[in-house]
mmCIF file of the C-alpha atoms, coordinates in Angstrom:
data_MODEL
# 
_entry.id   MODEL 
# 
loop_
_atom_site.group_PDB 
_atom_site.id 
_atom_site.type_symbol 
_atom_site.label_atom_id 
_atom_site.label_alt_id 
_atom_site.label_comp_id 
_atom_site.label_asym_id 
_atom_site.label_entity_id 
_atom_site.label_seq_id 
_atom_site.pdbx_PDB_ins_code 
_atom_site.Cartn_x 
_atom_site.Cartn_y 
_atom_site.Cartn_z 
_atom_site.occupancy 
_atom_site.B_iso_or_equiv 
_atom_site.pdbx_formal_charge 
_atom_site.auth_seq_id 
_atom_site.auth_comp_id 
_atom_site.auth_asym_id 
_atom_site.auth_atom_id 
_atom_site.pdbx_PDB_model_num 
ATOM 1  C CA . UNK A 1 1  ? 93.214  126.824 211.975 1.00 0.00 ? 1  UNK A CA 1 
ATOM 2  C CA . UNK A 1 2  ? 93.260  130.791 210.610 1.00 0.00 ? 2  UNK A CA 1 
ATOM 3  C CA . UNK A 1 3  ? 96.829  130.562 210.724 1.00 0.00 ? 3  UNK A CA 1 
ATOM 4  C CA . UNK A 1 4  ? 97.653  127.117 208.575 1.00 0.00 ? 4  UNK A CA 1 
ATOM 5  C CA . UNK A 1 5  ? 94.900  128.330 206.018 1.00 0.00 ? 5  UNK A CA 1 
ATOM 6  C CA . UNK A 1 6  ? 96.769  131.222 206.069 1.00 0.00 ? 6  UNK A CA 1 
ATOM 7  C CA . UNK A 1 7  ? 99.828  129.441 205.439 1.00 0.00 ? 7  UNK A CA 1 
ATOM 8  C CA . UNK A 1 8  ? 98.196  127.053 202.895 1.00 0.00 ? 8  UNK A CA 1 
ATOM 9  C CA . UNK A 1 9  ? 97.340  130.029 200.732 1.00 0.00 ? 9  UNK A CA 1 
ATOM 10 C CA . UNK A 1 10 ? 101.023 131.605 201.314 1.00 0.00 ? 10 UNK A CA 1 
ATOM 11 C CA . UNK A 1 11 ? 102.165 128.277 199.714 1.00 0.00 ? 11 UNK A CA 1 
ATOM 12 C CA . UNK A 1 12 ? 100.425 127.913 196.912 1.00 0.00 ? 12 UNK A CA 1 
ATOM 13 C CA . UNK A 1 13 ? 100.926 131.457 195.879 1.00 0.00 ? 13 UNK A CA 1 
ATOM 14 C CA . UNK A 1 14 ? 104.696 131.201 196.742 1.00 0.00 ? 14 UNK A CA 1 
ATOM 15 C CA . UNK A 1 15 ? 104.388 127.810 194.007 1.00 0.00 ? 15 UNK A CA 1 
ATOM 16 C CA . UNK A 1 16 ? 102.559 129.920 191.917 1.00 0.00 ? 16 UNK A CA 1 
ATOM 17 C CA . UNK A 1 17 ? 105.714 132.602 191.772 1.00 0.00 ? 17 UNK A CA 1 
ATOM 18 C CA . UNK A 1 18 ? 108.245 130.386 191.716 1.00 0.00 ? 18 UNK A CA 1 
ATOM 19 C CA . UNK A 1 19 ? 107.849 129.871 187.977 1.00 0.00 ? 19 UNK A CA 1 
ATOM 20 C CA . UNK A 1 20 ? 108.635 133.218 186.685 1.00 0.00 ? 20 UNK A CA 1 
ATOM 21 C CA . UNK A 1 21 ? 111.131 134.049 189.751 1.00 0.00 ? 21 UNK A CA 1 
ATOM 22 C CA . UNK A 1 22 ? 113.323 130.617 189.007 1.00 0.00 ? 22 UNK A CA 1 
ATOM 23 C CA . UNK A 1 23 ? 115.239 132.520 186.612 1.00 0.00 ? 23 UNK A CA 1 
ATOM 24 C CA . UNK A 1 24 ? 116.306 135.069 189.168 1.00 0.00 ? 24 UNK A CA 1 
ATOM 25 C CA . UNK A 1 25 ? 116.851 132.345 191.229 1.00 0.00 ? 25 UNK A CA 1 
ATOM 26 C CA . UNK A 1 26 ? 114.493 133.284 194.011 1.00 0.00 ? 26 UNK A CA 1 
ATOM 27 C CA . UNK A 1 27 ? 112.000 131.113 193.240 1.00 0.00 ? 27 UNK A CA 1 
ATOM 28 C CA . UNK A 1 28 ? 112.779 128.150 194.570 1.00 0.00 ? 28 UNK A CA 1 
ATOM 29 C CA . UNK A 1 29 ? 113.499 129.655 198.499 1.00 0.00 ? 29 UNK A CA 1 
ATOM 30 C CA . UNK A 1 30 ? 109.736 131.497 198.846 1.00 0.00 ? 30 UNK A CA 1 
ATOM 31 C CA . UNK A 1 31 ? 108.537 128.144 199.430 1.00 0.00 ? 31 UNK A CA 1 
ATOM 32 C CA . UNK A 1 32 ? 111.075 126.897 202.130 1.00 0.00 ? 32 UNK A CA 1 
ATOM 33 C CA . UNK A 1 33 ? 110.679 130.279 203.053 1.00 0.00 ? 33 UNK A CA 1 
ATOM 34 C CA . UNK A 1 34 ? 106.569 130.119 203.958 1.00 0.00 ? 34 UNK A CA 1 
ATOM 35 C CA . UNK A 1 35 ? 107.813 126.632 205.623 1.00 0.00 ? 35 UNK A CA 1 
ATOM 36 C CA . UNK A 1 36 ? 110.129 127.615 207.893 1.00 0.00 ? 36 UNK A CA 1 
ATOM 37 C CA . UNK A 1 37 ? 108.141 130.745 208.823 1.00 0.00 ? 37 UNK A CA 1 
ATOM 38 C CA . UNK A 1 38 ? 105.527 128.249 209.626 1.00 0.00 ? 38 UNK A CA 1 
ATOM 39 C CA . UNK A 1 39 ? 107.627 126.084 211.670 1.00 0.00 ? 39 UNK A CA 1 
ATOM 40 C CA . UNK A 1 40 ? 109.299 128.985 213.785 1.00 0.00 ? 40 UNK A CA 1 
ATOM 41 C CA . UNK A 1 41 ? 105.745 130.576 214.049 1.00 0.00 ? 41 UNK A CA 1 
ATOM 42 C CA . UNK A 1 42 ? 104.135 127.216 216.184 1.00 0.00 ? 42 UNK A CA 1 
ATOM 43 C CA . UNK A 1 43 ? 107.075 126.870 217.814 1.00 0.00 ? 43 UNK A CA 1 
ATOM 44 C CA . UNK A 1 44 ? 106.702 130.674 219.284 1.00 0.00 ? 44 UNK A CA 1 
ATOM 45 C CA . UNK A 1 45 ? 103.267 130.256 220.107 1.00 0.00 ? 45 UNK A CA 1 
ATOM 46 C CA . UNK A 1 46 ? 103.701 127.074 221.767 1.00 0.00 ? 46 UNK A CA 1 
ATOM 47 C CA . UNK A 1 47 ? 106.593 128.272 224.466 1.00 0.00 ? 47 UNK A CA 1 
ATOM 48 C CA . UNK A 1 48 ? 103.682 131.494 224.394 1.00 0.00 ? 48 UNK A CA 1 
ATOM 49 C CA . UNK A 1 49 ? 101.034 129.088 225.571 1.00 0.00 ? 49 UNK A CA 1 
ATOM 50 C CA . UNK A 1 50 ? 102.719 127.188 228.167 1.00 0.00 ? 50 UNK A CA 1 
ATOM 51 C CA . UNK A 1 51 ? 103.407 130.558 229.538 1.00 0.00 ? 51 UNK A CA 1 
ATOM 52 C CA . UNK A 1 52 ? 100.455 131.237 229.770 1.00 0.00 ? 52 UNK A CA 1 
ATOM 53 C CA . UNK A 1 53 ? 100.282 134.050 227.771 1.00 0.00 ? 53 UNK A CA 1 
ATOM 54 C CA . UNK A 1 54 ? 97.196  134.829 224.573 1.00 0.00 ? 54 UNK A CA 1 
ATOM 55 C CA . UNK A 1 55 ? 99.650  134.779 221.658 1.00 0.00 ? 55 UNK A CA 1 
ATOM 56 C CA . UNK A 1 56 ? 97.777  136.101 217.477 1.00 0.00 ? 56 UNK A CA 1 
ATOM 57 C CA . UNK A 1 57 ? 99.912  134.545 215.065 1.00 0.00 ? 57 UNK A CA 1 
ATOM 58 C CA . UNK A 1 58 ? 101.797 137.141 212.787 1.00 0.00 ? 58 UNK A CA 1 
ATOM 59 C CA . UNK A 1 59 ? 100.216 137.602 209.058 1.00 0.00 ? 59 UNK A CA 1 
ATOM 60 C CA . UNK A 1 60 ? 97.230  135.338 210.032 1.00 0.00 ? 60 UNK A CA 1 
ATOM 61 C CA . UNK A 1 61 ? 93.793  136.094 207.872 1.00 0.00 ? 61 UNK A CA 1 
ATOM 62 C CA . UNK A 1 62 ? 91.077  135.752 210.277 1.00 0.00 ? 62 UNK A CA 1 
ATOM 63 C CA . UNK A 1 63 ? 88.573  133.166 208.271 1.00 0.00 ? 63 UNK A CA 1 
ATOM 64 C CA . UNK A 1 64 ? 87.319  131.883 211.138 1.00 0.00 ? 64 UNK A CA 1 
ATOM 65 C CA . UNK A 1 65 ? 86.684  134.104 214.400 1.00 0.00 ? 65 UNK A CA 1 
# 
């Protein structure tokens, strides 16, 4: 749950740059960006888990211990 707040609030800040940074042209990948980090980053921790093995998620703020 830490990590897809964490996520959630990488999102919305990534939104919030993406209007001054669409003129470089950057803005509109920090979004897909924070998605497919997210994506990669459950898909890591799941092959983690059914090893076996305690796996912290990368960049996670710890809201909830």
């Amino acid at each position: 749950m830490n990590f897809q707040l964490s996520i959630l609030i990488y999102l919305v800040g990534s939104l919030v740059l993406m209007v001054p940074l669409t003129l470089i042209l950057i803005g509109p990948l920090l979004p897909f960006a924070v998605w497919a980090f997210d994506i990669v980053m459950i898909i890591i921790a799941a092959i983690q888990a059914n090893k076996g093995v305690k796996y912290r998620y990368p960049l996670c703020i710890r809201f909830i211990k």
